[in-house]
C-alpha positions as a Python dict, from the first residue, in 0.01 Angstrom:
ca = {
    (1, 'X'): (0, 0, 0),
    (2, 'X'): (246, -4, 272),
    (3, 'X'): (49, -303, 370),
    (4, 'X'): (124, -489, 51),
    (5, 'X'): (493, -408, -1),
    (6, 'X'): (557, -550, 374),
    (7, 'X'): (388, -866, 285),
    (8, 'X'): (612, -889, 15),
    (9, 'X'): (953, -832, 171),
    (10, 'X'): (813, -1128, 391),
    (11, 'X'): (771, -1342, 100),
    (12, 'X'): (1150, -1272, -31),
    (13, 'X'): (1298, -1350, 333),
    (14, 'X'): (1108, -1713, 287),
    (15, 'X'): (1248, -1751, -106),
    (16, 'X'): (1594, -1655, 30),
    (17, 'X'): (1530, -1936, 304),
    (18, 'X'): (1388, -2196, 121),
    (19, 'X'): (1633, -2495, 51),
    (20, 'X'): (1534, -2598, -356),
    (21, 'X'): (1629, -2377, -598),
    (22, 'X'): (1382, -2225, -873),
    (23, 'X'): (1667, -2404, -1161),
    (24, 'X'): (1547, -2736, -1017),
    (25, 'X'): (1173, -2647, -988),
    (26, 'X'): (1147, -2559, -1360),
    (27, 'X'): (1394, -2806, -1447),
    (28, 'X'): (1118, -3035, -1398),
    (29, 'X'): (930, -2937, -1703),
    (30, 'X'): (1188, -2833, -1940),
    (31, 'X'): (1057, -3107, -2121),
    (32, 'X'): (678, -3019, -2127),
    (33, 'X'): (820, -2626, -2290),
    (34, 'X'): (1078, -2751, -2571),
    (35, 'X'): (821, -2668, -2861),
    (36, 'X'): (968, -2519, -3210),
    (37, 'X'): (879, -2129, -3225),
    (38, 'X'): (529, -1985, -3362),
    (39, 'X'): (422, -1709, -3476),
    (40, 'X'): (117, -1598, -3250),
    (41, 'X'): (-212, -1555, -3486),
    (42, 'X'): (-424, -1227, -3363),
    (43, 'X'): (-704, -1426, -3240),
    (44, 'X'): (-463, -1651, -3033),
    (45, 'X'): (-342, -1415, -2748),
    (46, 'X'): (-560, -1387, -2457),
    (47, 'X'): (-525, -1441, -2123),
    (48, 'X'): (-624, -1527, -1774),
    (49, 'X'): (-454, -1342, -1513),
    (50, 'X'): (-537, -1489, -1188),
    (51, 'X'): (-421, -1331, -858),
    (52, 'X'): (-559, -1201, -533),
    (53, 'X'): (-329, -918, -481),
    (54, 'X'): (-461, -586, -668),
    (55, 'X'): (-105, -406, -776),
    (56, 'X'): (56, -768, -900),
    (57, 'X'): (-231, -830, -1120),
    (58, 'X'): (-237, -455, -1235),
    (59, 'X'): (118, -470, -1263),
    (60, 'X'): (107, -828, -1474),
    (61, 'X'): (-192, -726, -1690),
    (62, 'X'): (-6, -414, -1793),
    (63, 'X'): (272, -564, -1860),
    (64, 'X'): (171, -853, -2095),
    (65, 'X'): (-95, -581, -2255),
    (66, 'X'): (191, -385, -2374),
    (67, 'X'): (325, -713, -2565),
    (68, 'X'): (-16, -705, -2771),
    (69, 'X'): (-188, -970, -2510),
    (70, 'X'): (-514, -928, -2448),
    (71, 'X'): (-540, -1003, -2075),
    (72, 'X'): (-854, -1061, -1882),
    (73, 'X'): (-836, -1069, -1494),
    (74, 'X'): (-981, -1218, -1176),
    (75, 'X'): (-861, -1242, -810),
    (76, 'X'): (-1036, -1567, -728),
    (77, 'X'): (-1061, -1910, -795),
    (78, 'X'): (-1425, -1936, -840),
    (79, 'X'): (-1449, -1603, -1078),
    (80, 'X'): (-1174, -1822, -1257),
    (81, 'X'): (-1385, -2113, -1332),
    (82, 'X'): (-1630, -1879, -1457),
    (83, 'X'): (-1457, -1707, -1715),
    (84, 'X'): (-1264, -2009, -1834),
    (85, 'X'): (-1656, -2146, -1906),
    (86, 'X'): (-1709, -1874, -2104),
    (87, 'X'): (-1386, -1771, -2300),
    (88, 'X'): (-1126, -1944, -2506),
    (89, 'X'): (-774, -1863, -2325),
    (90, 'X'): (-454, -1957, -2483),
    (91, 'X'): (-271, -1954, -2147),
    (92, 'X'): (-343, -1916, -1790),
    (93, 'X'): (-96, -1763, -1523),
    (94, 'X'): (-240, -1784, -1151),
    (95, 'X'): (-78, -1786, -824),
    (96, 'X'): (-130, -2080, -610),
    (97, 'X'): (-236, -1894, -288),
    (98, 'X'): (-615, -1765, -389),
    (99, 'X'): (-923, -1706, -193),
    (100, 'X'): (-1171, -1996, -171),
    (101, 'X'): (-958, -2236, -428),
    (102, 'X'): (-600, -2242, -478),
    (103, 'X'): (-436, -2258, -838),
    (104, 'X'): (-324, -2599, -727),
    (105, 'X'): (-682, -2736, -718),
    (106, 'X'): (-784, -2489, -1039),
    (107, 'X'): (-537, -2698, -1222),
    (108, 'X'): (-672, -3062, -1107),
    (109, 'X'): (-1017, -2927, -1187),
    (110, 'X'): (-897, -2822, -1542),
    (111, 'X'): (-710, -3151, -1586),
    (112, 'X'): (-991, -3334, -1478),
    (113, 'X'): (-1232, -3205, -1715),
    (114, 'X'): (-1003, -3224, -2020),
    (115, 'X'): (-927, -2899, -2062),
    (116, 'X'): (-559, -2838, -2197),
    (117, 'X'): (-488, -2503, -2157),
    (118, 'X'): (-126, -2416, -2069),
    (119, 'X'): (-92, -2321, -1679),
    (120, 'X'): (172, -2140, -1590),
    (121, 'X'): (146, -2097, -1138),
    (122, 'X'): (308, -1822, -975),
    (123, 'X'): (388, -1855, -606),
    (124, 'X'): (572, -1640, -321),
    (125, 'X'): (620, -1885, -79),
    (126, 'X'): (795, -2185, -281),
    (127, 'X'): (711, -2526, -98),
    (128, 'X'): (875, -2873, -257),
    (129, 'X'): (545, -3062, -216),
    (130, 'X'): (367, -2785, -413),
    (131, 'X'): (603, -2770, -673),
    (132, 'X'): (560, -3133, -712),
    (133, 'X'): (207, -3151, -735),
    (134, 'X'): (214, -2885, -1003),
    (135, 'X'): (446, -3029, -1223),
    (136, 'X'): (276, -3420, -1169),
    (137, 'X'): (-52, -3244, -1283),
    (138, 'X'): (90, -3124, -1591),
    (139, 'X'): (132, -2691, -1507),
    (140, 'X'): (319, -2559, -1777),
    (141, 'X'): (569, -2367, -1568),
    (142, 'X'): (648, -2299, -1174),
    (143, 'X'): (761, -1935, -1096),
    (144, 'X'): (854, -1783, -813),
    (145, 'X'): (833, -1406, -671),
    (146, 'X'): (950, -1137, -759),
    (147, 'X'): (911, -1293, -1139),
    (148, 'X'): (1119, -1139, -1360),
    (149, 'X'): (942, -945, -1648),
    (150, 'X'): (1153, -1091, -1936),
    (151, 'X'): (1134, -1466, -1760),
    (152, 'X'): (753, -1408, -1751),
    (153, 'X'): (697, -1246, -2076),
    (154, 'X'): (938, -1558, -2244),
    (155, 'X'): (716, -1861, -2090),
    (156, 'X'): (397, -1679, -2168),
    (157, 'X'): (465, -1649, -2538),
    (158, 'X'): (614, -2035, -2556),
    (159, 'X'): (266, -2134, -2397),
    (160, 'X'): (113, -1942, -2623),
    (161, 'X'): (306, -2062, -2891),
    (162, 'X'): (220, -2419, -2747),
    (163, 'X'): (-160, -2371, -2745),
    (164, 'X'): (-108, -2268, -3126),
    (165, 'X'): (9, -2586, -3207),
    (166, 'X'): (-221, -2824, -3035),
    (167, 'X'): (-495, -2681, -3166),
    (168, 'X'): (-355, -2652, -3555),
    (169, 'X'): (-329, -3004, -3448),
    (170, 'X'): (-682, -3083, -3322),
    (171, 'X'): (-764, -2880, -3637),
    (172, 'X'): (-543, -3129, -3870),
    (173, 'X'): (-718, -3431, -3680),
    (174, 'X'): (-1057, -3310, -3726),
    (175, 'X'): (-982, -3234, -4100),
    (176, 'X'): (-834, -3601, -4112),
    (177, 'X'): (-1106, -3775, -3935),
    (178, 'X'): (-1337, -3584, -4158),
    (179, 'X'): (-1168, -3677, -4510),
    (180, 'X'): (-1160, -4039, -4365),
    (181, 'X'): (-1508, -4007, -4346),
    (182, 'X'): (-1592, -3877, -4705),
    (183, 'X'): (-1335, -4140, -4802),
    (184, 'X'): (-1513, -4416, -4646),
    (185, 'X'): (-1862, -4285, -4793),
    (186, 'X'): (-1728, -4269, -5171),
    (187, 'X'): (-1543, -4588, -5132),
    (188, 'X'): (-1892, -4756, -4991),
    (189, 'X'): (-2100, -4593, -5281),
    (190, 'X'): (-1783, -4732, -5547),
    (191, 'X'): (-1832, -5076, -5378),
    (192, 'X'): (-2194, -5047, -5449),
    (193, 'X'): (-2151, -4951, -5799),
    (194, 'X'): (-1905, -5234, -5857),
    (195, 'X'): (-2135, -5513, -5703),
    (196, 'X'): (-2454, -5365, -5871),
    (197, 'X'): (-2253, -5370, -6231),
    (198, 'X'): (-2097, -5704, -6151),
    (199, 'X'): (-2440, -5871, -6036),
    (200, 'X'): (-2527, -5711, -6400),
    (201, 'X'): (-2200, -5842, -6554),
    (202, 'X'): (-2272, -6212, -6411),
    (203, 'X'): (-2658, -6209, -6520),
    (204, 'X'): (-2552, -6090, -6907),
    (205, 'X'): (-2291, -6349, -6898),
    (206, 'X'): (-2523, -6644, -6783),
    (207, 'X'): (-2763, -6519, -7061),
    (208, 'X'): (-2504, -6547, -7311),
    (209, 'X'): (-2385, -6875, -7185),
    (210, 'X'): (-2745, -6980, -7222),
    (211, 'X'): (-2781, -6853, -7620),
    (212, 'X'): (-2436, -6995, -7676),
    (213, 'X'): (-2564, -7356, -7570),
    (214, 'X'): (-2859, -7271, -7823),
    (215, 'X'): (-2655, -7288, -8091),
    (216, 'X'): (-2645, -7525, -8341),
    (217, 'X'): (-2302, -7713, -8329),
    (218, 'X'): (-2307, -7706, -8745),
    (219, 'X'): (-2364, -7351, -8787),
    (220, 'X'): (-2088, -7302, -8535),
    (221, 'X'): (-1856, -7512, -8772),
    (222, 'X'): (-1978, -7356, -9068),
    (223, 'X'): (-1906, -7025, -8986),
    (224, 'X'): (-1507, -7121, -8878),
    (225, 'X'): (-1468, -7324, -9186),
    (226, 'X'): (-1568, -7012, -9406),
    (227, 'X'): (-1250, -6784, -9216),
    (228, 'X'): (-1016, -7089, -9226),
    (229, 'X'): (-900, -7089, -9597),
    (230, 'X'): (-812, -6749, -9561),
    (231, 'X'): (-675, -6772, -9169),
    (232, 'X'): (-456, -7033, -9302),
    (233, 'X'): (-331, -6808, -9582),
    (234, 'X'): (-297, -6514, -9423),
    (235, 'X'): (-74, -6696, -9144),
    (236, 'X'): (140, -6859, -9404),
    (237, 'X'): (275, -6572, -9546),
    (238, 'X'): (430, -6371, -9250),
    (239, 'X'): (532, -6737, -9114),
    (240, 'X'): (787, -6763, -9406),
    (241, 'X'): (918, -6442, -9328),
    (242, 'X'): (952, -6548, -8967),
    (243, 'X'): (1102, -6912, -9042),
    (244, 'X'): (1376, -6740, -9248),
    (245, 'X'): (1480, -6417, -9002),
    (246, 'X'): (1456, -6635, -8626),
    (247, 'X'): (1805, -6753, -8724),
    (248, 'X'): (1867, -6357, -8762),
    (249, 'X'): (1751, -6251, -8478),
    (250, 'X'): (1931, -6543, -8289),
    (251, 'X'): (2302, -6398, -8412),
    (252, 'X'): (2162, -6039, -8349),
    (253, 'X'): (2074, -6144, -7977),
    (254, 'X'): (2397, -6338, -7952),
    (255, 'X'): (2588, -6001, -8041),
    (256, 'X'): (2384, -5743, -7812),
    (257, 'X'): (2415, -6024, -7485),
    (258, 'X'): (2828, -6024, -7596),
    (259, 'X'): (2791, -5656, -7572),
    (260, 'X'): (2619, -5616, -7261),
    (261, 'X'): (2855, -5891, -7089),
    (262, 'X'): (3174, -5651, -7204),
    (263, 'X'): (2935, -5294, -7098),
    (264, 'X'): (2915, -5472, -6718),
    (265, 'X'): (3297, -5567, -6762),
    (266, 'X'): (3396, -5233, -6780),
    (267, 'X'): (3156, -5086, -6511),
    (268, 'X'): (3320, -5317, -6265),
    (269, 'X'): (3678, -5190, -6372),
    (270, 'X'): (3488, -4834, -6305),
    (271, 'X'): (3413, -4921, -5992),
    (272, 'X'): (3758, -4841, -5865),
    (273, 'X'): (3729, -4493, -5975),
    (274, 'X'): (3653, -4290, -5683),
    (275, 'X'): (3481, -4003, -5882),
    (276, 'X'): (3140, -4001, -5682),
    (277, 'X'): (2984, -3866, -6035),
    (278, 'X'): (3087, -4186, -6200),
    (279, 'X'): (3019, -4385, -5889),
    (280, 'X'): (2689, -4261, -5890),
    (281, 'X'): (2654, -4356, -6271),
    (282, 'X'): (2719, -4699, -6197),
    (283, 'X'): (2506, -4730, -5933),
    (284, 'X'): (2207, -4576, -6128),
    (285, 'X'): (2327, -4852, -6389),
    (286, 'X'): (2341, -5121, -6166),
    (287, 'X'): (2033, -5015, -6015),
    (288, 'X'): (1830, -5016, -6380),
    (289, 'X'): (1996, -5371, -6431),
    (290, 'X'): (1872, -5538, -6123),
    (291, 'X'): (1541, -5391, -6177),
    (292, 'X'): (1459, -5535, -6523),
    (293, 'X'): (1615, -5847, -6446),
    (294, 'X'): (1895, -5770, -6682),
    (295, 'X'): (2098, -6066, -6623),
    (296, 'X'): (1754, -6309, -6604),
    (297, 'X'): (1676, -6163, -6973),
    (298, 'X'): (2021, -6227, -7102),
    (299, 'X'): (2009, -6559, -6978),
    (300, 'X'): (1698, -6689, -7110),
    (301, 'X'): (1761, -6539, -7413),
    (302, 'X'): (1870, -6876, -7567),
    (303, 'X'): (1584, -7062, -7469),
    (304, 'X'): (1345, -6806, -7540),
    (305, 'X'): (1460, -6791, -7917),
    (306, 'X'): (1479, -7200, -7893),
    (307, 'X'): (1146, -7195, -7816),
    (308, 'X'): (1011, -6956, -8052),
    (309, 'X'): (1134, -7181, -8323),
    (310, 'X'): (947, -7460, -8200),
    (311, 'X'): (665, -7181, -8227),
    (312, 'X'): (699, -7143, -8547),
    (313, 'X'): (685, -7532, -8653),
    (314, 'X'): (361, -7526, -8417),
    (315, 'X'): (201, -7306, -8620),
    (316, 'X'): (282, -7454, -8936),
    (317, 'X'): (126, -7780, -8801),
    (318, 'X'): (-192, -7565, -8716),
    (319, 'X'): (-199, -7423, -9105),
    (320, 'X'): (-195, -7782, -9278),
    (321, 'X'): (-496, -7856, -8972),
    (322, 'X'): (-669, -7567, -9063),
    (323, 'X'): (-657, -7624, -9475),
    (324, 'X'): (-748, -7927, -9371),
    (325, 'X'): (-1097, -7782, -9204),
    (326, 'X'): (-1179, -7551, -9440),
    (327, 'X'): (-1110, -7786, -9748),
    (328, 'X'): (-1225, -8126, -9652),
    (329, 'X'): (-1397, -8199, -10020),
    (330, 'X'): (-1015, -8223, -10137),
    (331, 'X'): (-1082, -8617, -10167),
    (332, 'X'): (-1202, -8850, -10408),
    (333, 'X'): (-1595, -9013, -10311),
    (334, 'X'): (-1633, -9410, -10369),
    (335, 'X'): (-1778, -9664, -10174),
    (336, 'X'): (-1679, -9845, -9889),
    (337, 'X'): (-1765, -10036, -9589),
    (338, 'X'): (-1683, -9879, -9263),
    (339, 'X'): (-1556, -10147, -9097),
    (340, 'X'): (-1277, -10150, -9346),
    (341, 'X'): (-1206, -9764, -9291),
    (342, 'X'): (-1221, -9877, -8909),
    (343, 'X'): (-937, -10086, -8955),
    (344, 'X'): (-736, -9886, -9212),
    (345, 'X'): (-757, -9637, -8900),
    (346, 'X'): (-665, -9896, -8665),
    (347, 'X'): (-333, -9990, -8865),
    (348, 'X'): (-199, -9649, -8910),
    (349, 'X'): (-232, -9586, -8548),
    (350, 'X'): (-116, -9944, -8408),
    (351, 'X'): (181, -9775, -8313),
    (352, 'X'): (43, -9565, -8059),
    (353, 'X'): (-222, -9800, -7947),
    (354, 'X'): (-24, -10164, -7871),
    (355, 'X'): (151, -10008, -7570),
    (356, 'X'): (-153, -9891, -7403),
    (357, 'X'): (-456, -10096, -7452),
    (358, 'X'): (-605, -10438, -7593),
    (359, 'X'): (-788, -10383, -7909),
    (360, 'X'): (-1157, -10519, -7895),
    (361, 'X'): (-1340, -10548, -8234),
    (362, 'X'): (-1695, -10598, -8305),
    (363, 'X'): (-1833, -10529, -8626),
    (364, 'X'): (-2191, -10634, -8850),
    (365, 'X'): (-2189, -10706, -9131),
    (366, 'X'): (-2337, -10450, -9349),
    (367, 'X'): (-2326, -10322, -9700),
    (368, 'X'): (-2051, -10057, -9833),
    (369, 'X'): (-2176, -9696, -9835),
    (370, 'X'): (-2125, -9393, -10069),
    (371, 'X'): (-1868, -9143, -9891),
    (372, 'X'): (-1503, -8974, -9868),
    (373, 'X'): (-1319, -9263, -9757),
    (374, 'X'): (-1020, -9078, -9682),
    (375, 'X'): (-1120, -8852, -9499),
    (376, 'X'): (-1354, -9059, -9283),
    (377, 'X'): (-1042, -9286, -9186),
    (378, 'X'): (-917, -8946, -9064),
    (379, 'X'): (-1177, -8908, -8858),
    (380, 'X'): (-1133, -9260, -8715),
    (381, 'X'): (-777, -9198, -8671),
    (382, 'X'): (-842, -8916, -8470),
    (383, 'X'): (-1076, -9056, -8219),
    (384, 'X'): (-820, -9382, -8176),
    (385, 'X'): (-500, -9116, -8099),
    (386, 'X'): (-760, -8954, -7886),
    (387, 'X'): (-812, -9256, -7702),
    (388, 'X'): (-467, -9414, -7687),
    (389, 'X'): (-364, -9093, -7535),
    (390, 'X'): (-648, -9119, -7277),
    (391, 'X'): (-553, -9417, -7117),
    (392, 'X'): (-295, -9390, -6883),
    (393, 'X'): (-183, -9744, -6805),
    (394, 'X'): (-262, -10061, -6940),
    (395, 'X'): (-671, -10006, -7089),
    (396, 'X'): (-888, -10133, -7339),
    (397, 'X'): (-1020, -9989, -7699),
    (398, 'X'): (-1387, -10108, -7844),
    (399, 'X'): (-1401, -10063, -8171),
    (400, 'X'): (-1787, -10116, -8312),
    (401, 'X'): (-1984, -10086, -8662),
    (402, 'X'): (-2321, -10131, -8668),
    (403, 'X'): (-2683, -10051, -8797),
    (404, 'X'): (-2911, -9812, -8574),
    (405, 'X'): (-3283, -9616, -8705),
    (406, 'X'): (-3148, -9655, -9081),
    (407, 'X'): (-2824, -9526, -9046),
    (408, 'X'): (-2501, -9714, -8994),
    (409, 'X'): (-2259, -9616, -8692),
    (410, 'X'): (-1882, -9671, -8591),
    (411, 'X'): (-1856, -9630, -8179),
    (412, 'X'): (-1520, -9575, -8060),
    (413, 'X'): (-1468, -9653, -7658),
    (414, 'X'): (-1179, -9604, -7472),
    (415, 'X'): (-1096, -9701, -7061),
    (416, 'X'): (-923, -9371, -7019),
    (417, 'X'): (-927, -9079, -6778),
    (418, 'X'): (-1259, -8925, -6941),
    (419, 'X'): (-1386, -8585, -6988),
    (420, 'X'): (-1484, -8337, -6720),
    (421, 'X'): (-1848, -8279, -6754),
    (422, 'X'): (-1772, -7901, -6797),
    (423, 'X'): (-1573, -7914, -7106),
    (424, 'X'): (-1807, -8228, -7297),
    (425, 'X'): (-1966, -7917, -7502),
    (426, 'X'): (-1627, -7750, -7583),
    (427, 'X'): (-1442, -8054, -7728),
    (428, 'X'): (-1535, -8032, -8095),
    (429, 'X'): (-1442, -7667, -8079),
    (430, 'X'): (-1124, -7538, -8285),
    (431, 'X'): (-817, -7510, -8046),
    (432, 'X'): (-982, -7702, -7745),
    (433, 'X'): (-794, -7940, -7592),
    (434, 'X'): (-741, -8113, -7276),
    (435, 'X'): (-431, -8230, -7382),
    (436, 'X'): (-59, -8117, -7292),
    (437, 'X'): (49, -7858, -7507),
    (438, 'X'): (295, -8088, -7724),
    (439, 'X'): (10, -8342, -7775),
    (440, 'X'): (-219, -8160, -8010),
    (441, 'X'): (-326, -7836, -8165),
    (442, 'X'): (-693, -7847, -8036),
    (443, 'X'): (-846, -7945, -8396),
    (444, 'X'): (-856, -8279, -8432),
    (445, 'X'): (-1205, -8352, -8291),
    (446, 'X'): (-1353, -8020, -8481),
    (447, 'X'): (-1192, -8114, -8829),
    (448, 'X'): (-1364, -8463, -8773),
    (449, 'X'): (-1671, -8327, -8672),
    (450, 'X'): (-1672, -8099, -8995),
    (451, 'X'): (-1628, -8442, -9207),
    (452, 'X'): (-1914, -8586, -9058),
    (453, 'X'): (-2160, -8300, -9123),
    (454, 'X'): (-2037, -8264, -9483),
    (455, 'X'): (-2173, -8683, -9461),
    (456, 'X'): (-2490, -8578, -9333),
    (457, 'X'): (-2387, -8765, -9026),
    (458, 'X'): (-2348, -8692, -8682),
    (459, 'X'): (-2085, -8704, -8414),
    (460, 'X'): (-2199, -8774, -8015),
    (461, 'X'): (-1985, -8833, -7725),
    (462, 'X'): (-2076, -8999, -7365),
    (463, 'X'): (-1795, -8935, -7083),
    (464, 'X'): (-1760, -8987, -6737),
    (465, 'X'): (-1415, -8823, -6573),
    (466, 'X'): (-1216, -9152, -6462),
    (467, 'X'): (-1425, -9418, -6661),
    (468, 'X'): (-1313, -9310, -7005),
    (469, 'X'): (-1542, -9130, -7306),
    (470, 'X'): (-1719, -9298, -7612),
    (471, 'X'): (-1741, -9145, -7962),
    (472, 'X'): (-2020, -9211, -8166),
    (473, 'X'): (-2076, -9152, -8552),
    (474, 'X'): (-2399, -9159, -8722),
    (475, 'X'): (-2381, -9164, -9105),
    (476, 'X'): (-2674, -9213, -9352),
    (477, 'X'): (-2689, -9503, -9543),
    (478, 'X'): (-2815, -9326, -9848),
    (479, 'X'): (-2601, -9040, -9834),
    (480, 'X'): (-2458, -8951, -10211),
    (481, 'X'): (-2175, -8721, -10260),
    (482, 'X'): (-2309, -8654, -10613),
    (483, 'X'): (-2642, -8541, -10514),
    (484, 'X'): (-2511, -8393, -10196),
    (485, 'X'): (-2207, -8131, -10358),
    (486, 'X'): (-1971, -8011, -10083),
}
């Protein structure tokens, strides 16, 4: 014992000698210790006491016991290794002088395998180079003897503390990676489910594409023109209403913009109040404003109501189109030869076509036929607009009657821009159109096609996008109105 205590007065003459002082030493890895406080879990607190000298490491063990550590001991580097293997430690304190491997070299070999346990090395005879080497390979703490019991007991519990946290954060990773994971998996099996359904969507679509092509353009027709009549009525009504109130609602949004103007007036004569409870009002206000676009909507209120009344005239043009559909028997039958109707057609539309294209005529001679004059010169009227409006510069018009299998035929050709191969099916359904929105309501071509089938007769077109379109209209020779009731 005597022995031991010399050994250690030795130690304290060569600390009171040595030239660097412990404040710098642990200076060093103030850094590595400024961790927020935690409280120590029960199956967080044990430890590896490391030392070759019998009283310190009774002395040390005791001590840290008594703070509810459990402490587990050995006096040499290779016992060390061996319980680390085999325990979980929360913090290690060894001195650096120890039989057959110093703590210095413990603490590379820990490093080196990854192992992050807090080190905290204890030496009696401080050496610069040492204390260098320790801190450089990451020790939590560099003490010197005689260690103080409250000094010890303090950096213990903060690398205690320490290992607490990096593993609740390992634990938070692993619970990340792991939710990541399960994330990844459901979002794979929802990608599958979407491309299975979709491959399911696309094959019902493509069969309905295929039983719409099956369909009979006359049924098609027939089954509009029964809804039209009342479609037509049934719009006319609340249009009235909305003809005669737009004008209303026109002063009412002239009054509520007024309003607003004077609301946003007065907030900015607010906004010299220093009140922060107002002040924050406003903002909140000005905040709402800018989000909605306040100023935008208040703004383009005028137009908006502008164009709303052009709505409304739209849709009155799309009524008399849709009577129009649904009621094409409203005419008188007689007889007439359809190169006259051709040309009753061509004069009301001269207008449109002597600007844009030459006029080519080429008509047999054939006998009159039984029909709705009328309304067949509407049909040729329609077809002519259609192709005046096709052409895009200077062009050409064809206009043909003739006699093919028995049934007499007016052909319609235009050097316009053509029809896209993709909407040729589409074009003598209600409300198509490949036309700006100004230039038609989409039924021209369908209320003509509806006046050919109530003839018996049939309507064909040939297009190629860029080399214009031809219309072609069959129409029995023997048709009779009176034996044939619309």
């Amino acid at each position: 014992m005597e022995e031991i205590y010399g050994k250690e007065r030795m130690r304290r003459k060569m600390e009171s000698s040595f030239s660097l002082s412990q404040n710098h030493l642990s200076g060093q890895s103030q850094n590595y210790k400024q961790l927020p406080e935690v409280g120590i879990s029960e199956e967080s607190k044990q430890l590896l006491l490391i030392d070759d000298e019998p009283t310190i490491l009774r002395l040390y063990e005791k001590l840290l016991q008594r703070q509810g550590f459990k402490v587990i001991t050995a006096s040499d580097g290779k016992t060390a290794q061996q319980l680390i293997a085999g325990n979980k430690f929360d913090c290690i304190i060894a001195d650096i002088l120890l039989p057959g491997m110093n703590g210095i070299s413990l603490l590379a070999l820990l490093r080196e395998k990854g192992i992050n346990i807090p080190v905290i090395l204890i030496t009696g005879a401080p050496d610069l180079n040492t204390a260098i080497q320790a801190i450089k390979l990451g020790a939590y703490d560099y003490l010197t003897k005689p260690v103080d019991n409250e000094q010890l007991l303090r950096v213990v519990e903060r690398a205690v503390s320490y290992t607490c946290l990096f593993r609740e954060k390992e634990r938070l990773e692993a619970e990340n990676r792991l939710y990541l994971r399960r994330l990844e998996e459901h979002n794979q099996r929802l990608e599958d489910m979407v491309r299975i359904r979709t491959r399911e969507l696309e094959k019902s679509l493509e069969e309905l594409k295929l039983a719409q092509e099956k369909l009979v353009q006359s049924e098609k027709m027939a089954s509009i023109g029964a809804l039209s009549a009342g479609i037509a009525h049934e719009i006319n009504n609340p249009m009235a209403y909305v003809k005669s109130n737009l004008e209303q609602i026109k002063q009412y949004a002239s009054a509520i913009v007024s309003f607003l103007q004077k609301v946003f007036q007065e907030i900015e004569t607010l906004k010299k109040d220093t009140n922060p409870e107002i002040q924050r009002m406003i903002n909140e206000l000005e905040e709402s404003a800018e989000k909605l676009d306040l100023w935008y909507i208040l703004s383009d209120c005028k137009e908006i109501i502008r164009e709303t009344g052009e709505g409304v005239e739209r849709v009155v043009e799309i009524i008399r189109d849709l009577k129009q559909f649904a009621h094409p028997n409203n005419d008188i039958s007689g007889e007439a030869k359809l190169a006259d109707l051709v040309e009753r057609a061509i004069t009301l539309t001269w207008n449109a076509i002597k600007y844009k294209a030459e006029l080519i005529r080429e008509y047999q001679e054939l006998p009159p036929i039984k029909c709705y004059p009328r309304l067949l010169t509407q049909v040729f009227v329609n077809i002519l607009v259609n192709a005046s409006q096709a052409i895009e510069k200077q062009g050409k018009i064809w206009g043909r009657v003739f006699e093919e299998d028995g049934m007499q035929c007016v052909e319609i050709e235009d050097t316009g821009i053509g029809i896209p191969k993709d909407k040729l099916s589409k074009i003598f359904d209600p409300f198509f159109t490949t036309k700006d929105v100004n230039q038609g309501t989409g039924l021209g071509l369908s209320v003509s096609y509806g006046i050919v089938q109530k003839h018996k007769g049939k309507i064909g077109v040939e297009s190629e996008e860029g080399k214009g379109a031809t219309f072609t209209i069959y129409l029995p020779a023997d048709f009779n109105p009176e034996t044939h009731p619309q």
